[in-house]
C-alpha positions in Angstrom: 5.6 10.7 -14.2 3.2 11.5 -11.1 0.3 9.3 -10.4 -3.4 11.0 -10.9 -4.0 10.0 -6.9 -0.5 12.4 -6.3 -2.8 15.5 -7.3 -5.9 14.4 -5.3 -3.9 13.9 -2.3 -1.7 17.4 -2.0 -5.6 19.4 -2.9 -7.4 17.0 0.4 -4.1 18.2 2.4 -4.2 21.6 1.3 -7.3 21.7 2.2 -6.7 20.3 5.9 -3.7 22.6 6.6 -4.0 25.6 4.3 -1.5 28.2 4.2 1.4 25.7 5.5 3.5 23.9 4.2 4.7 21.3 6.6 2.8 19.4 9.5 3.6 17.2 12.7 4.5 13.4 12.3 1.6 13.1 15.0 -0.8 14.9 12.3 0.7 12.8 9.6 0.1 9.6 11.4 -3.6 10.7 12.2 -4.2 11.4 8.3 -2.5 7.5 7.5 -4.3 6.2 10.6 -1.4 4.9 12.3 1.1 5.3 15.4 3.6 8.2 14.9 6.6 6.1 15.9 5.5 3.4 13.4 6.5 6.7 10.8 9.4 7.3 12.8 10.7 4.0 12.2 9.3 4.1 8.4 12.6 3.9 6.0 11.1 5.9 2.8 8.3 8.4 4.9 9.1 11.8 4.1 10.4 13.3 7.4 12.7 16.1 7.8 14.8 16.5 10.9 14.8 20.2 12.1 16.4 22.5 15.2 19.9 22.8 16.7 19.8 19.0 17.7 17.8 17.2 14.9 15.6 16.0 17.7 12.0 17.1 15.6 10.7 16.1 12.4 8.4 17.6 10.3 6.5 16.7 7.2 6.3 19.0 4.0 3.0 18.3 2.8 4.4 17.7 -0.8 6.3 14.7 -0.3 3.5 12.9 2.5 1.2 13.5 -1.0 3.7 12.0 -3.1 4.4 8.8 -0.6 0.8 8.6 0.1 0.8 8.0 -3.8 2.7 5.3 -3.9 
């Protein structure tokens, strides 16, 4: 079952980046007020790897709302 705050979170995102579906790590670590590295490093933040070499990340805004529940 989803928490209550899941809902709240994915509308404020919407919201800040409407009409897209993922953001930067360096926009997610300005939402959660922290380095992006410290992300980077996280073991359960929602990051996919994307490109030929897997070098960039981005974030699909459903799963930072979800993580951001927790």
């Amino acid at each position: 079952m989803e928490k209550a705050t899941f809902h709240d979170h994915l509308t404020r995102l919407r919201e800040l980046f409407p009409e897209r579906e993922t953001i930067t790590v360096a926009e997610a670590a300005r939402l959660v007020g922290c380095k992006p590295q410290t992300l980077r490093e996280s073991r359960d933040f929602p990051m996919k790897p994307v490109g030929r070499a897997k070098r960039y990340h981005v974030v699909p805004i459903i799963n930072l709302a979800r993580w951001m529940a927790c």
